[in-house]
KERO-706728 format. One record per atom (N, C-alpha, C): residue in one letter; x, y, z. Coordinates in steps of 0.05 Angstrom, whole numbers, padded with zeros to 5 digits, always signed. Layout:
! KERO-706728
AXYZ;...
***
This chain:
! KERO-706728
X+00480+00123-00190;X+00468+00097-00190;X+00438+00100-00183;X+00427+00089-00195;X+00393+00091-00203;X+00378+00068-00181;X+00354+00072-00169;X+00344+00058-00153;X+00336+00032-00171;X+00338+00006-00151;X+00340-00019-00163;X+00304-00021-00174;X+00303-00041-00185;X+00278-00041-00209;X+00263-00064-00179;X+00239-00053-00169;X+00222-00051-00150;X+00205-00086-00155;X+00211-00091-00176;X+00195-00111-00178;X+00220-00138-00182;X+00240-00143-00187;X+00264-00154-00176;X+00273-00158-00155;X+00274-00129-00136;X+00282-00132-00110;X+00256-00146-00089;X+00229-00133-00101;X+00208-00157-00084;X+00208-00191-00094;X+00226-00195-00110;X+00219-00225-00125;X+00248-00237-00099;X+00268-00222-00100;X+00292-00233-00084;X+00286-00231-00042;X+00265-00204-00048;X+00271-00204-00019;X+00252-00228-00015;X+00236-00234-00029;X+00204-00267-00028;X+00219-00287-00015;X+00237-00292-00040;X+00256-00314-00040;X+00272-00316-00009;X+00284-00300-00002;X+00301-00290+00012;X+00277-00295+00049;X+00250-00285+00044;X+00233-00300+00065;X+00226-00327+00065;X+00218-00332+00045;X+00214-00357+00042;X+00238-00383+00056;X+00262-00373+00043;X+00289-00393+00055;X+00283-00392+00085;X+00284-00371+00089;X+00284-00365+00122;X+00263-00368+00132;X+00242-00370+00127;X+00212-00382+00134;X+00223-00418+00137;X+00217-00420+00123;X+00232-00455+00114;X+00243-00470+00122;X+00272-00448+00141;X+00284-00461+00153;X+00276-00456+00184;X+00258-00447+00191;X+00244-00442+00216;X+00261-00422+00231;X+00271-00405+00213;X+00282-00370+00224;X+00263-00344+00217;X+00237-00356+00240;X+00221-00338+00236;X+00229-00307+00238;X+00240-00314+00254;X+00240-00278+00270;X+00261-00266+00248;X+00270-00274+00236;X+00286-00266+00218;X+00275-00262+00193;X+00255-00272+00179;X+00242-00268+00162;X+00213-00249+00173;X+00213-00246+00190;X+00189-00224+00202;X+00204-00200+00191;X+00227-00194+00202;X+00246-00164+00197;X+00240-00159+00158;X+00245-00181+00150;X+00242-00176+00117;X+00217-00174+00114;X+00198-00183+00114;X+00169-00188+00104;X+00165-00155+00113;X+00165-00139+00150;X+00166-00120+00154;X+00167-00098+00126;X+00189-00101+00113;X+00191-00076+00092;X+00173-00084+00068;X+00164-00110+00070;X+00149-00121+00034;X+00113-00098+00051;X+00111-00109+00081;X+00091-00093+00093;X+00090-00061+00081;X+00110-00051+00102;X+00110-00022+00089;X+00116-00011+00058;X+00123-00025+00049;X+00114-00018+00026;X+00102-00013+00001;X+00079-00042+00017;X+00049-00041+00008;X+00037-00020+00014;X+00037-00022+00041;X+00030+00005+00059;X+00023+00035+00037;X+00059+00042+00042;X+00062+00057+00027;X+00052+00066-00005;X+00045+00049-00021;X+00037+00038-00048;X+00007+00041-00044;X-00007+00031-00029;X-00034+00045-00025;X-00047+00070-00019;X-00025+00080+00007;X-00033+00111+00015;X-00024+00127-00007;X-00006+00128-00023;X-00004+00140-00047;X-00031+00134-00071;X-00035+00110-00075;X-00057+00103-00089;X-00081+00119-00073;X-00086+00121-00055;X-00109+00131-00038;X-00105+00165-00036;X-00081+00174-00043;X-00080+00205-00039;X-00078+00212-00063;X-00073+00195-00084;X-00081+00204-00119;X-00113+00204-00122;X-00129+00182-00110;X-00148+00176-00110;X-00160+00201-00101;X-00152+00217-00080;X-00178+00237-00068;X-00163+00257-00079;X-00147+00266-00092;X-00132+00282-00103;X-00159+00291-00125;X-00164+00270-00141;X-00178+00272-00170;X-00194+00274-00161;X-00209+00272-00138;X-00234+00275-00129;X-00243+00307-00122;X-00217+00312-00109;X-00218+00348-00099;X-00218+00354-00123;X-00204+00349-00134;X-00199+00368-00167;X-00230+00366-00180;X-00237+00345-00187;X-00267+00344-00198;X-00293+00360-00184;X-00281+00370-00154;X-00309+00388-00144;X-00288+00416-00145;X-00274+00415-00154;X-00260+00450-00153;X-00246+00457-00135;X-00237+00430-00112;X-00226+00439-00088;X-00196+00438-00097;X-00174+00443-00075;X-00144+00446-00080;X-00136+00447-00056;X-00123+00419-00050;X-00104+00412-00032;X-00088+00388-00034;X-00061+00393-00035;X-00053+00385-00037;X-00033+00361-00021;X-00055+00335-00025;X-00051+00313-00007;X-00020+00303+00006;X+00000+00304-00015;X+00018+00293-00019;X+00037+00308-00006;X+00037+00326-00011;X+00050+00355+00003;X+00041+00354+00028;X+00025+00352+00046;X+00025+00355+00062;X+00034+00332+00071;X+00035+00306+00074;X+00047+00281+00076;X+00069+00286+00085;X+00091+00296+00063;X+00115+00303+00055;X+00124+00320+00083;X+00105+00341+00085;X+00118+00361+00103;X+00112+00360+00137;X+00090+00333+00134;X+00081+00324+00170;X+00109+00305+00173;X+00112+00289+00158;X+00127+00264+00160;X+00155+00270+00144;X+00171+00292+00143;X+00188+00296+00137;X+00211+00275+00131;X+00223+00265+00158;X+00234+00232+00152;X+00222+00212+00151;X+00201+00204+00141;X+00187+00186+00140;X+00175+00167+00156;X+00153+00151+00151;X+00129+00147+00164;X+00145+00120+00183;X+00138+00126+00204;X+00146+00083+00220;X+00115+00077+00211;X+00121+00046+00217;X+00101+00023+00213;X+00079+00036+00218;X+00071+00048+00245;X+00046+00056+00267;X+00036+00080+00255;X+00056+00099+00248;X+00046+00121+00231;X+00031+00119+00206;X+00037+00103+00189;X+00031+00097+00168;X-00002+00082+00175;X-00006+00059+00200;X-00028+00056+00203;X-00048+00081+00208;X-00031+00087+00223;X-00060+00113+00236;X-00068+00137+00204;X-00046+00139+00189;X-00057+00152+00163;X-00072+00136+00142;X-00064+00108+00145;X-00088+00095+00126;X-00114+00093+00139;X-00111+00094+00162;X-00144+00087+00178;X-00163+00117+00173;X-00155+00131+00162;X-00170+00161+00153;X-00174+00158+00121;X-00168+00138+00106;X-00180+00131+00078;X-00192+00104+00081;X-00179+00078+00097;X-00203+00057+00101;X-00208+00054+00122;X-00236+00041+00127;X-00247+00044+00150;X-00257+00000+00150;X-00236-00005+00136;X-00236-00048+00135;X-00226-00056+00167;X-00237-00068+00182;X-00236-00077+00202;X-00209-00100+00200;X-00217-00115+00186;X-00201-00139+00183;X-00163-00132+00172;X-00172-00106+00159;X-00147-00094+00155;X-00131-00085+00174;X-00149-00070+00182;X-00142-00047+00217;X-00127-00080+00246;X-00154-00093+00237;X-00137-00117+00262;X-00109-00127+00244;X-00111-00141+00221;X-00083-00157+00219;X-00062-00141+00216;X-00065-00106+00216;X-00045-00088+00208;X-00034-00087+00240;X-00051-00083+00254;X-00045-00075+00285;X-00029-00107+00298;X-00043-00123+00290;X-00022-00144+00301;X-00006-00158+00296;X+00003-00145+00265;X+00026-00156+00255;X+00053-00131+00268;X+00039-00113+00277;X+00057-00077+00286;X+00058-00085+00309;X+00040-00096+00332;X+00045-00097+00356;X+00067-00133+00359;X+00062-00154+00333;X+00086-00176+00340;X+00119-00157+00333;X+00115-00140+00314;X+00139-00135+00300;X+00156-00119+00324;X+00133-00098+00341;X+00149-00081+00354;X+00159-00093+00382;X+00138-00121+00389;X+00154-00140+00413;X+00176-00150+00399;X+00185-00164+00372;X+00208-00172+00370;X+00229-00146+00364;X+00220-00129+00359;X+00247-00095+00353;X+00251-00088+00389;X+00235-00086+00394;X+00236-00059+00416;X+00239-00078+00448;X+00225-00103+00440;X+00231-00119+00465;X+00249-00146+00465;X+00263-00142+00450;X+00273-00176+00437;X+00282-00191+00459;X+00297-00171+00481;X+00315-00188+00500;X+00292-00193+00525;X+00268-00186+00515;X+00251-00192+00548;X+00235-00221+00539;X+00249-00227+00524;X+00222-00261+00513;X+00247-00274+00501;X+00243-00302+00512;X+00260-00321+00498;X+00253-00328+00463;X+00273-00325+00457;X+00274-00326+00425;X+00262-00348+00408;X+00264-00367+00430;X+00250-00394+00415;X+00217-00386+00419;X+00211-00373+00437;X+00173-00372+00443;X+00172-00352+00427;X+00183-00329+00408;X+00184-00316+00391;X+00179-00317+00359;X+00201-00335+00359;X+00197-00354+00336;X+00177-00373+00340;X+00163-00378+00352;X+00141-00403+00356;X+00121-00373+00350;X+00115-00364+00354;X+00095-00340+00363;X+00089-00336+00325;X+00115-00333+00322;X+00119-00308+00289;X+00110-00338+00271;X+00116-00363+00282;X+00107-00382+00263;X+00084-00392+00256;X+00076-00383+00282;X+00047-00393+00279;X+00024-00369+00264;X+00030-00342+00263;X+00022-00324+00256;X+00029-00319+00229;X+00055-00329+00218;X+00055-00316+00193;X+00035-00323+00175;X+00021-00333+00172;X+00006-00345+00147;X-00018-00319+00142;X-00017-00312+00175;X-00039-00284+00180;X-00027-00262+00166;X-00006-00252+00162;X+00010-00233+00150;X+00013-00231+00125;X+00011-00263+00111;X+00005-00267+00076;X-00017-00248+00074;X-00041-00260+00091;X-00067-00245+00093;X-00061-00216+00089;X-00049-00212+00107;X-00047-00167+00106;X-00035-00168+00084;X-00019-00172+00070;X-00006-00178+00046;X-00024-00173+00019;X-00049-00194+00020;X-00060-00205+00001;X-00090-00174+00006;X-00094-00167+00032;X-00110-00146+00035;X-00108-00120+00024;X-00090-00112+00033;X-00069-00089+00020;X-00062-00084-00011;X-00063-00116-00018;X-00063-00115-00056;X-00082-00107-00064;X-00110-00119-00045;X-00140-00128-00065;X-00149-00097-00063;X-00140-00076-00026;X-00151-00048-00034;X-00135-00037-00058;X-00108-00037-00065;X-00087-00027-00079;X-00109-00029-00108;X-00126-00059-00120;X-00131-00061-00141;X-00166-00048-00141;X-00171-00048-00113;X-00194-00038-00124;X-00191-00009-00129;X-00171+00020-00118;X-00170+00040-00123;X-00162+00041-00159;X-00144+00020-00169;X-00132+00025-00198;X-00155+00026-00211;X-00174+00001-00209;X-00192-00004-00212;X-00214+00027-00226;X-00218+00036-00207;X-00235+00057-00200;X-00221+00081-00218;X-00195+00082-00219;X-00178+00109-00234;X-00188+00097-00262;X-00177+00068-00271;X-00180+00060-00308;X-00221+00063-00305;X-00234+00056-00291;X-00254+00070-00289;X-00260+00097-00309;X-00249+00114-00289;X-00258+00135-00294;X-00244+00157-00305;X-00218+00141-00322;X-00208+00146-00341;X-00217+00141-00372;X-00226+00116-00368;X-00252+00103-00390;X-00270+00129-00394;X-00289+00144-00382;X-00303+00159-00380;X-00291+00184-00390;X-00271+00192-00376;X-00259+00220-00388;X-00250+00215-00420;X-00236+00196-00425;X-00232+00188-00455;X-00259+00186-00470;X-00281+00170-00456;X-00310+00173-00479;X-00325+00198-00483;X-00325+00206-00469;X-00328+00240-00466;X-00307+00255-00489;X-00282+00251-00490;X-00278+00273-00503;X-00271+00260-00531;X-00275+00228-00534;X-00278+00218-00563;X-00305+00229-00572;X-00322+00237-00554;X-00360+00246-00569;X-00353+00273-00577;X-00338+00296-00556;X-00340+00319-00562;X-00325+00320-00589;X-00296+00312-00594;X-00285+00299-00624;X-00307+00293-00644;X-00319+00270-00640;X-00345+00269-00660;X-00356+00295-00664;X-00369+00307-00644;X-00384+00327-00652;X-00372+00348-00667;X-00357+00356-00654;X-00341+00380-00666;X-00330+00368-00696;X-00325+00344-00695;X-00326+00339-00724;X-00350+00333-00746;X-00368+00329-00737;X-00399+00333-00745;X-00408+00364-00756;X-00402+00375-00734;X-00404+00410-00742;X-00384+00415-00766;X-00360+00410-00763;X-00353+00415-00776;X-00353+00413-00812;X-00359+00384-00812;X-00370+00370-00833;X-00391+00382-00847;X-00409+00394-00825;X-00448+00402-00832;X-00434+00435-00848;X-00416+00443-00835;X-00408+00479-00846;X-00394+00483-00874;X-00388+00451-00883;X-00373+00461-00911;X-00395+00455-00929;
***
């Protein structure tokens, strides 16, 4: 059985916050939104380690970003990890704060749940989520400015070797 189609499961898990937003079960729709988080997360630092990938490659260097990822973070990244590795490709303030205080609400309702009454919790997560759309909507706009930058400079590698095509077909033309 094949992993579920990525853009379905974010349309159900939406839905699935939204009800629970709605019905004022914040803290319960924080736990969901949590993975739509890391997975942006995730979706960027990949975008950002392809990004400097092509960059080493274009000055002749070789290292291999991804791989090393793979072999620091063996079972994979928590929430906090994942910050401290994006904060070494962006240096957005506004990112760094709503990432850190959507990690420091998430890890008072995981790690401390039974030391705060649940209702000042949910009052807390309600009044904040709209801040979290924000990290949400931040996380997209870096995600589109790196694509951005690749169809860039993919454009470029393609006009480049549609001229050398021309030419070589020019020469070729000029020799018969």
């Amino acid at each position: 059985m094949g992993k579920p189609d990525f853009y379905q499961q974010l349309q159900y898990v939406q839905m699935r916050i939204d009800t629970l937003y709605f019905a004022g079960s914040y803290l319960e729709a924080l736990f969901l939104f949590s993975g739509v988080v890391e997975k942006e997360i995730d979706t960027l630092i990949e975008l950002l380690e392809d990004w400097t990938q092509d960059l080493l490659q274009t000055k002749k260097r070789h290292f291999n970003i991804k791989a090393y990822r793979a072999q620091r973070f063996s079972n994979g990244m928590t929430l906090g990890q994942q910050a401290q590795y994006l904060s070494i490709y962006l240096s957005n303030p506004e990112i760094t704060e709503a990432l850190n205080d959507f990690i420091k609400l998430r890890n008072k309702c995981t790690h401390h749940l039974f030391d705060h009454y649940l209702a000042d919790l949910d009052s807390e997560i309600g009044i904040k989520f709209k801040k979290f759309y924000k990290l949400i909507y931040l996380l997209s706009h870096e995600q589109n400015i790196i694509l951005k930058k690749k169809i860039r400079k993919s454009i470029k590698i393609n006009k480049k070797l549609t001229e050398v095509r021309i030419s070589e077909e020019i020469d070729s033309i000029n020799k018969r």
